[in-house]
KOLMI-617517 format. One record per residue (C-alpha): z negated, y negated, x negated. Coordinates in steps of 0.1 Angstrom, whole numbers, plus 5000, padded with zeros to 4 digits. Layout:
# residues N
<pt Z="Z" Y="Y" X="X"/>
...
This chain:
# residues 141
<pt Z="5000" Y="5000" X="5000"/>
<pt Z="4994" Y="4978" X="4970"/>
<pt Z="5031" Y="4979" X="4963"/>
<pt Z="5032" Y="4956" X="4995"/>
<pt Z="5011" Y="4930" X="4978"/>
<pt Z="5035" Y="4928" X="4942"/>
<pt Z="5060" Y="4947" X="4924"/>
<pt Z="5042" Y="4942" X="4889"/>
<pt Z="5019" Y="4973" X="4896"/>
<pt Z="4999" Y="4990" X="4863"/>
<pt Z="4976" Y="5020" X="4870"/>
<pt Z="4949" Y="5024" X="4851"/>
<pt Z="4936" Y="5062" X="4848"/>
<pt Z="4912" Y="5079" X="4825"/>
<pt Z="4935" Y="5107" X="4823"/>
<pt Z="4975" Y="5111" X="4831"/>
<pt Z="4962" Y="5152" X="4835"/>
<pt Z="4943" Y="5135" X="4865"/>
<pt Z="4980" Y="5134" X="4880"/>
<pt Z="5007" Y="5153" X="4893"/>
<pt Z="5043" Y="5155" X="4878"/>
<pt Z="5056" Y="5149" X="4911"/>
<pt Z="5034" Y="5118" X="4917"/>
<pt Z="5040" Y="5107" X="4881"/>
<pt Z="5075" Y="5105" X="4889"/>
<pt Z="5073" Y="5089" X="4921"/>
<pt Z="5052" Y="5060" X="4906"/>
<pt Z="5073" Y="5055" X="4875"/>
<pt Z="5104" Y="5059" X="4905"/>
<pt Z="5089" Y="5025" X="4918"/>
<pt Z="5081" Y="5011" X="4881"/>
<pt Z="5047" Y="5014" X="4880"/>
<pt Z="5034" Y="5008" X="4849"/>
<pt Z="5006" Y="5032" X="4829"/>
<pt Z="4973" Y="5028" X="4811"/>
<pt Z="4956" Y="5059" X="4800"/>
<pt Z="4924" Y="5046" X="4788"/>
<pt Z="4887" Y="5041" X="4795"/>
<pt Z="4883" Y="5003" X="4805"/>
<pt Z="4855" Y="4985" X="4781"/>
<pt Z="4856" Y="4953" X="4797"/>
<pt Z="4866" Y="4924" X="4820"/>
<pt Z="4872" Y="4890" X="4809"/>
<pt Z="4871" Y="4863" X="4839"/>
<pt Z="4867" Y="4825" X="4843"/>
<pt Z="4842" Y="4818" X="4868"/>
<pt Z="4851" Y="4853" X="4885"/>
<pt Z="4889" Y="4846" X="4882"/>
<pt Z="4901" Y="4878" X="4864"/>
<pt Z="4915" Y="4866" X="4828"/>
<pt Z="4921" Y="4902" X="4812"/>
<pt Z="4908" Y="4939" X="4807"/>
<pt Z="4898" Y="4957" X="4773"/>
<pt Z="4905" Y="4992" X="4770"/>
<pt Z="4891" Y="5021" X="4749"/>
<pt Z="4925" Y="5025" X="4729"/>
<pt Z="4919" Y="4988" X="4715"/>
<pt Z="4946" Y="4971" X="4737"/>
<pt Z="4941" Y="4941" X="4762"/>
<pt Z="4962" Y="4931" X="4789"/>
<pt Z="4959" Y="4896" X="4812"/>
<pt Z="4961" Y="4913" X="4848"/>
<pt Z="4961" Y="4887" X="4878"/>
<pt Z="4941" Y="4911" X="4903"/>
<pt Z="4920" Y="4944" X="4899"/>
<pt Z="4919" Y="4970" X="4928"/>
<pt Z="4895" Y="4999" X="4926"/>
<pt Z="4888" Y="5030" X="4952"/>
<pt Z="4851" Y="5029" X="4949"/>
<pt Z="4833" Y="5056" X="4961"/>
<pt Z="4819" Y="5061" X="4999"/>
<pt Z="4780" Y="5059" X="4999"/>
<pt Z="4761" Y="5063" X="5031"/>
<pt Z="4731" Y="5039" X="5032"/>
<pt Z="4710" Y="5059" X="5055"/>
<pt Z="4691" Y="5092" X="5049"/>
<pt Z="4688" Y="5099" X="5085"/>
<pt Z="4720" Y="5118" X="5092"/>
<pt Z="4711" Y="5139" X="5059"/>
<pt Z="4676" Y="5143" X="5071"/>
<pt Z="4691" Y="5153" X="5107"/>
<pt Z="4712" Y="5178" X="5092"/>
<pt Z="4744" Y="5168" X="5098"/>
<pt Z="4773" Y="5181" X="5074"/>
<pt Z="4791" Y="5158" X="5054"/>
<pt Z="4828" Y="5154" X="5041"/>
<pt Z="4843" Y="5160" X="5003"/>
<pt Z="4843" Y="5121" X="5004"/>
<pt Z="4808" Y="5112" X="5015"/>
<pt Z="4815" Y="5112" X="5053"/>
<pt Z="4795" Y="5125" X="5084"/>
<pt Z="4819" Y="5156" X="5095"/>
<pt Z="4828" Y="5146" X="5133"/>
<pt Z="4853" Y="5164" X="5156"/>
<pt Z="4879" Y="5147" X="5174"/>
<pt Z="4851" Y="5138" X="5200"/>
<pt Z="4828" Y="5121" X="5176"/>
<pt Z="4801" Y="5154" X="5174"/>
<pt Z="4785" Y="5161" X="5145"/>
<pt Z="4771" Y="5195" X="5133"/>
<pt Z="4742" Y="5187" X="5148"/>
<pt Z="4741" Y="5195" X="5185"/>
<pt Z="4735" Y="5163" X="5202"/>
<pt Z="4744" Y="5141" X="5172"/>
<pt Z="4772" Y="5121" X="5173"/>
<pt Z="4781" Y="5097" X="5146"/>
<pt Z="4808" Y="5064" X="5148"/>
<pt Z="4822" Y="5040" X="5133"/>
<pt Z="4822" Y="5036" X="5092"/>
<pt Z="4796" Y="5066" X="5091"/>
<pt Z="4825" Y="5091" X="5096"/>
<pt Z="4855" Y="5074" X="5089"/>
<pt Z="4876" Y="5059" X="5063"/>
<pt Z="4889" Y="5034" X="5081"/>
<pt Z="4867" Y="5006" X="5078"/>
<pt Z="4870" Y="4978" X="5106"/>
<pt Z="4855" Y="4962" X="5133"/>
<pt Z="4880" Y="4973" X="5162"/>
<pt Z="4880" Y="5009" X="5145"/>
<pt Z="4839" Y="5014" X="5147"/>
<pt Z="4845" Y="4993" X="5186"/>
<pt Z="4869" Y="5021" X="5194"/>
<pt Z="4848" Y="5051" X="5184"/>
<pt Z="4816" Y="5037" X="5194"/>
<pt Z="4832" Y="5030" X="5229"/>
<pt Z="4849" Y="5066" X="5230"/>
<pt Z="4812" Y="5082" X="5217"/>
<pt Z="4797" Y="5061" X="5243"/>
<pt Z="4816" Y="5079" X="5265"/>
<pt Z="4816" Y="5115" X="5254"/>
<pt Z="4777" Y="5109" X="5250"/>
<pt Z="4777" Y="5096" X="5288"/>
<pt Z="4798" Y="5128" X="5299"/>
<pt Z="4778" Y="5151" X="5284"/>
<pt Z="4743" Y="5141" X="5301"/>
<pt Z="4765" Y="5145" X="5332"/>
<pt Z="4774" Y="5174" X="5326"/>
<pt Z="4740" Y="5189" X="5314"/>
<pt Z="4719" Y="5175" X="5347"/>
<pt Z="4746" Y="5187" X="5369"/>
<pt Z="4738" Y="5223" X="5367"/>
C-alpha cells in the first residue's frame, strides 16, 4: 500500500533469507530498493527524519520511515478469561464475534487488524447484536 504513497520505496530487512524469491522479485519488479542490515540509528531535526545508520556502516537520508510494529493487547482480562489468541496477538473470534470462551465475545481492535473507529462501531454493533440474540434465545426455552 506504501507504493500508493511514493515510488522511491527502500525495504529495510534484517535478512533477505526472511523473503521469498517470488516476493523478492515482485518487489525488485516495482523497483524497490534493498537494505540488508541491522538499523543502528536515526538521525532527525526536531523529529523530522534526516537519515538512518545501519550495521554495514552505510547511511542513507530517507524522507519517511514505516514500521509493522507488533500487536500488543493492553489488558490481561481476555488472557485471564481464557480466551485463545491469534499467531499475531489477537483474540480468536468467529465470524460472529465469539471467543473461545462461551459467552465471551470480543470487538473491535481486540480481535482485528483493522484498526478504526467505524471498524470497532461495526463489530461492536454486530456483537451487540449476536450478544442480544443469544439471551433471546437462551430465556426462550
Amino acid at each position: 500500500m506504501i507504493k500508493n504513497l511514493t515510488g522511491n520505496l527502500t525495504l529495510i530487512i534484517k535478512n533477505m533469507t526472511d523473503l521469498k524469491e517470488d516476493e523478492i522479485q515482485i518487489l525488485k519488479n516495482n523497483q524497490v530498493k534493498f537494505i540488508a542490515a541491522d538499523i543502528t540509528s536515526i538521525e532527525h531535526d526536531l523529529g523530522n527524519l534526516k537519515s538512518i545508520g545501519f550495521s554495514n556502516g552505510e547511511k542513507h537520508s530517507f524522507g519517511a520511515l514505516y514500521a509493522s510494529l507488533p500487536f500488543e493487547q493492553h489488558s490481561q482480562i481476555p488472557q485471564e478469561l481464557g480466551c485463545t489468541f491469534t499467531d499475531d496477538g489477537y483474540i480468536d473470534v468467529t465470524p460472529f464475534q465469539e471467543t473461545s470462551i462461551k459467552g465471551v465475545y470480543a470487538c473491535g481492535d481486540n480481535s482485528n487488524m483493522f484498526r478504526s473507529v467505524a471498524n470497532a462501531v461495526n463489530t461492536g454493533n454486530f456483537t451487540g447484536a449476536k450478544v442480544n440474540a443469544d439471551l433471546a434465545n437462551e430465556q426462550f426455552k
